[in-house]
N, C-alpha and C positions, 0 to 999 in steps of 0.2 A: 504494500500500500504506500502511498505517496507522503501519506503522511509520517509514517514511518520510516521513511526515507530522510527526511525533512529533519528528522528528531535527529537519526543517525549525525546528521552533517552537523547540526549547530552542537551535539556533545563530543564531533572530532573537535569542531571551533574553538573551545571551551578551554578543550585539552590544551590550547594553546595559550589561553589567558596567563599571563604576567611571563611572557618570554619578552627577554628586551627586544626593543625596535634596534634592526642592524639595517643598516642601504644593503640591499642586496639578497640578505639573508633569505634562509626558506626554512630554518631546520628547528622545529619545538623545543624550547627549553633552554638555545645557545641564540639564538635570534633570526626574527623576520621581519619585515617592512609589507606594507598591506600586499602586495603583491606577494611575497613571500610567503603569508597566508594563508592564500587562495590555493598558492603550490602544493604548501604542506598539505593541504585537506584533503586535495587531489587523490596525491600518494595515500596515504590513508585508505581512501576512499576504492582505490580502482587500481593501485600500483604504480608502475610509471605513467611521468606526464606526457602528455600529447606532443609537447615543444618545449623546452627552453628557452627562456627568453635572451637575446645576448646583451651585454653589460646594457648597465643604461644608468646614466648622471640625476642626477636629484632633480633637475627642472630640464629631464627630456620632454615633457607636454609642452611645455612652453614653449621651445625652439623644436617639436618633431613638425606640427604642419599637419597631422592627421592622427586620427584617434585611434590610435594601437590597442587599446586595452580595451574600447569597445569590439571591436574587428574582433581582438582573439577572443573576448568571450561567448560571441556570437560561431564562432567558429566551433568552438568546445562543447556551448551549451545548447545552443540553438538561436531565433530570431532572439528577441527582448520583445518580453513580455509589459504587459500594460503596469502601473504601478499598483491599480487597483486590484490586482491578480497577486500583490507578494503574500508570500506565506514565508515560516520557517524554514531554514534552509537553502532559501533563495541567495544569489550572489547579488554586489549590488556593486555597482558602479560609480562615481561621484564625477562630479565637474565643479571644480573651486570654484571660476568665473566665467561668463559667457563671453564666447572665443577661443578658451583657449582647452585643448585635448582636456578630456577625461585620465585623471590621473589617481585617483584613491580609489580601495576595494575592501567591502567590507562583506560577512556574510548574516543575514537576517536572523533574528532570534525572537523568539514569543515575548508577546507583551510590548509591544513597537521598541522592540532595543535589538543594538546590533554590534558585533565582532568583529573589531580590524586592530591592526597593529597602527599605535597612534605615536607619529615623531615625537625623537625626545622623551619617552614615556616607555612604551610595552604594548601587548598587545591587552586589551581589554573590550568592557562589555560595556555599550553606553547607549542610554536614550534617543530613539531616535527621531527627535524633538524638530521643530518644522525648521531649523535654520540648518539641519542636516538631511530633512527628508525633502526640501526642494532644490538642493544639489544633486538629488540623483537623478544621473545622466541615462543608466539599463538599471532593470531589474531580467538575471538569468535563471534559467531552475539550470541546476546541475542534471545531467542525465542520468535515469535512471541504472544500476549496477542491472547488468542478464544472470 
C-alpha cells in the first residue's frame, strides 16, 4: 500500500535527523547537505542510485541557467505532482527566489513538517509553515519498490 510506502520513506528520513550538514555529503551519521539526503534514502530505499551527481559548488543554481534538481527528480520519480496531492513521503523540491534554479530538497512528513539537511545546522524535522511551503518549486512520490 502506498501509504505504507510513505511511512517506510519518512522513518529512513528520520534515520537521518541530527547528521551534520556537509557540501556534498550523502552518508547518515558522518554528513549530508539536502541533496545528500535525498541520496541516502534512495540507497536505503532501493540500493544503488540511479546517477550521481558530479561535484557541484554551493551557488550552482544560481550560475547553472537551468533547473537540475527538478529535471532529475522528475526523471527518478516521475512528472511532479500537484501540491494538493503531497502526502508523506513525498520529495519536495524548493526554489529560494523566482528566477533562479531550484536548489533545496526536503522529504515530506505527517503533520505538514518536513526532513532536509538544513546549512550550518544538521539535518532535521521542521514545520512546514507557508514561508517554506510557497517555495516549493515539485512535489515527487518516490516510486514504488516491485
Amino acid at each position: 500500500m502506498a501509504d505504507d510506502f510513505g511511512d517506510r520513506i519518512v522513518a529512513v528520513a528520520r534515520g537521518f535527523i541530527g547528521t551534520p550538514y556537509r557540501h556534498q555529503g550523502s552518508l547518515k551519521g558522518v554528513g549530508c547537505d539536502c541533496l545528500g539526503l535525498v541520496r541516502g534514502v534512495w540507497r536505503e530505499l532501493y540500493g544503488a542510485e540511479p546517477e550521481v551527481p558530479a561535484p557541484y559548488a554551493p551557488d550552482w543554481a544560481e550560475r547553472a541557467g537551468e533547473e537540475r534538481l527538478l529535471l532529475a527528480a522528475a526523471r527518478h520519480c516521475g512528472p511532479a505532482l500537484p501540491l494538493s496531492a503531497l502526502r508523506p513521503g513525498d520529495l519536495l523540491i524548493f526554489r529560494w527566489q523566482e528566477g533562479v534554479a531550484a536548489k533545496h530538497a526536503g522529504i515530506a512528513a505527517p503533520d505538514a513538517r518536513f526532513i532536509h539537511a538544513y546549512e550550518q545546522a544538521a539535518v532535521i524535522e521542521s514545520p512546514l509553515i507557508p514561508s517554506w511551503r510557497r517555495r516549493i518549486a515539485g512535489v515527487f512520490r518516490f516510486p514504488e519498490r516491485s
